[in-house]
N, C-alpha and C positions, 0 to 999 in steps of 0.2 A: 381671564385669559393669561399663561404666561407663554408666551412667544419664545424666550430662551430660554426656559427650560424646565424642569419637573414642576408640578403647581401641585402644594397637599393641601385636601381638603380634612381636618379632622372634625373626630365625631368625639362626642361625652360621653359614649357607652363603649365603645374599642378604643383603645388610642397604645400608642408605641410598647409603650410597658408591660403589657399585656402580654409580649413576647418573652419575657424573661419568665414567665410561668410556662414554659410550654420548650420541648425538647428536642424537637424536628419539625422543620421546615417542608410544608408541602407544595408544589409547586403546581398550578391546573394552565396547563396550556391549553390552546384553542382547537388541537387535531380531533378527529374522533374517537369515541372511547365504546368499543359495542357490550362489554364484559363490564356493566357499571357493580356488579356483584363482588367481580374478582376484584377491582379497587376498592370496594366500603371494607373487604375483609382484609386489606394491608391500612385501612388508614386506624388511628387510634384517637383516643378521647384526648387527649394531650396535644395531638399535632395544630400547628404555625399553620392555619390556611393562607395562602396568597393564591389569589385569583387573579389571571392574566387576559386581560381584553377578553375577546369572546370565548373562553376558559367559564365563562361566568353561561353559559350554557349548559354547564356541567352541573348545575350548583343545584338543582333538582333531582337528579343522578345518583349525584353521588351523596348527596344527602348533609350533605356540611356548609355550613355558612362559615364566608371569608371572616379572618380574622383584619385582610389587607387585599387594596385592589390596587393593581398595579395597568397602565395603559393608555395609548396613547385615543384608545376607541374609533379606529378606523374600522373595523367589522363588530362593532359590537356596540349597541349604544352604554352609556354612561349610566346606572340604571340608580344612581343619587341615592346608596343606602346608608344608612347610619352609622357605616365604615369610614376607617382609616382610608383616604383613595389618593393615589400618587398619580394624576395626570399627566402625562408625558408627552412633548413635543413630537409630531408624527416625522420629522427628519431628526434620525439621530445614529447615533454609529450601530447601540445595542440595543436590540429585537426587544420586546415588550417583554420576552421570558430571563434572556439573558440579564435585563434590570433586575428583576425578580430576585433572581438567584442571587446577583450584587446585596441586593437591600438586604436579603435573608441572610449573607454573610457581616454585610455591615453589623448589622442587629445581633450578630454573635453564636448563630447556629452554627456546630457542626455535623450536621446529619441531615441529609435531601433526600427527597422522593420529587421525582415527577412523574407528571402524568396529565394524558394527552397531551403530549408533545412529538409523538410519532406518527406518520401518516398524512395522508398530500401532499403536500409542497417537498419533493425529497430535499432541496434545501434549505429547509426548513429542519427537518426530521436531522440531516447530519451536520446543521450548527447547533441542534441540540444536545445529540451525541455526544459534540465536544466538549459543551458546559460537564461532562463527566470528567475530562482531562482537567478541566479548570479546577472542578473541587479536588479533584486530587491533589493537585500540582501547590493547592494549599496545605494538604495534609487533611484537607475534609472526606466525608461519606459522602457518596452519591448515588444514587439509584432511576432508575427509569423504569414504568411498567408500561407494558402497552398491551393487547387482547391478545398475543402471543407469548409475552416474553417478559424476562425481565434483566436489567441489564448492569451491569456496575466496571468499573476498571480496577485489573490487579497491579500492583507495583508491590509495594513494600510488604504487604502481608500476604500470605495464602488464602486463597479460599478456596469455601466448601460447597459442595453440590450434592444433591440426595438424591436420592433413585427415586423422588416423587414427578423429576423432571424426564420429559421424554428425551431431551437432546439437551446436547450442550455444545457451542460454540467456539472459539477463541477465535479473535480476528486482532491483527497488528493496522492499528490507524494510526502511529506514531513511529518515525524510525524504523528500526531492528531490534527485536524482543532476543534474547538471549537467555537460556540458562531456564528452557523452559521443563518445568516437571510437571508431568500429570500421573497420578496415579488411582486404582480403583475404578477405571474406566475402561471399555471394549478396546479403546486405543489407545494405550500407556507413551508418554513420554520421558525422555531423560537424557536433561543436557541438549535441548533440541533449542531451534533455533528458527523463528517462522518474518519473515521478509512480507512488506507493504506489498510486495509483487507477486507474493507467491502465499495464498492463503489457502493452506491447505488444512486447518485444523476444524473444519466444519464439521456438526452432523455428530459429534460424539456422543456416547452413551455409558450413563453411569453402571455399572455392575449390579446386576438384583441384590437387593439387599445389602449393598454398599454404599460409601459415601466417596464422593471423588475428589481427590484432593489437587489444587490445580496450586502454581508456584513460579515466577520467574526471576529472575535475578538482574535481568540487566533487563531497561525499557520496559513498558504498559504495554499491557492487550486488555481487549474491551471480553469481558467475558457476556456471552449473551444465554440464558438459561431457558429454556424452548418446551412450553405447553403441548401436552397431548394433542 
């Protein structure tokens, strides 16, 4: 039992170091996942598994054993593998995923996926959202998939969008985005400017046979990429 706070169990077949062989950090929350197809074909032979409490329902799904379990196991029993396992106090400031993400940063990645982390609990789905602000705000990758979408924050660099995506989104969950360019898309921007209150960049569409270039200058927007 540790009452004040994270309790590691280690194993002699996984243990910490493990993690410097391996490139990105994958992150399996406990949402649901219906599309376990569309996740085996984004994860790779090289990725950082961390499994998050009942996340560990995925684990037949998606086809991948944790490389690290992270949880305090209030939905999801403790299932004692011959994992790395971080037991976590079930009162505490940050979410079983948001540790996660911590530890995965600790350990030295800079590139995230998650998954199952959207879906039920809506506030659940947008404190996770946010861990995309956090990695940024480090200068990290972040990414979210979910049976719809896929999701990441732009700030500093541009990105790309393909016409394999039926829609694209941009939404401001931070401040005021400034100095927004979008081009190669049915709704071209420049020099635009989209407000927490006023989100009107929903619903775009890449150009056939184009690629859409998205870009802002002042403030994050969450770019959301939208499945057939």
């Amino acid at each position: 039992m540790c009452p004040s706070g994270a309790c590691r169990i280690w194993s002699s077949e996984k243990r910490q170091g493990d993690s410097l062989m391996k490139d990105r950090c994958v992150i399996v929350g406990g949402a649901g996942i219906g599309e376990y197809s569309a996740v085996r074909q984004a994860l790779r032979n090289e990725d950082y598994m961390i499994y998050c409490d009942s996340g560990l329902r995925h684990r037949e799904g998606l086809q991948a054993e944790p490389d690290l379990i992270v949880g305090d196991f209030d939905s999801h029993e403790n299932p004692h593998l011959p994992v790395e396992t971080i037991v976590l106090p079930r009162e505490k400031d940050d979410t079983d995923t948001v540790y996660a993400v911590k530890e995965g940063v600790r350990r030295g990645f800079k590139d995230f996926l998650l998954v199952g982390v959207i879906g039920g609990r809506l506030d659940h789905s947008l404190g996770n959202v946010s861990i995309l602000l956090y990695l940024d705000s480090l200068g990290l990758r972040g990414r979210i998939l979910d049976d719809w979408s896929e999701m990441e924050i732009i700030s500093r660099a541009p990105a790309e969008i393909s016409d394999d995506w039926a829609f694209f989104s941009l939404l401001n969950i931070t401040g005021t985005a400034r100095g927004i360019t979008v081009r190669g898309a049915k709704y071209p921007l420049e020099d635009a400017e989209i407000t927490c209150e006023y989100q009107y960049g929903i619903s775009n569409e890449v150009l056939p046979g184009e690629k859409a270039m998205v870009s802002v200058r002042e403030g994050r927007l969450l770019l959301i990429r939208v499945r057939a």
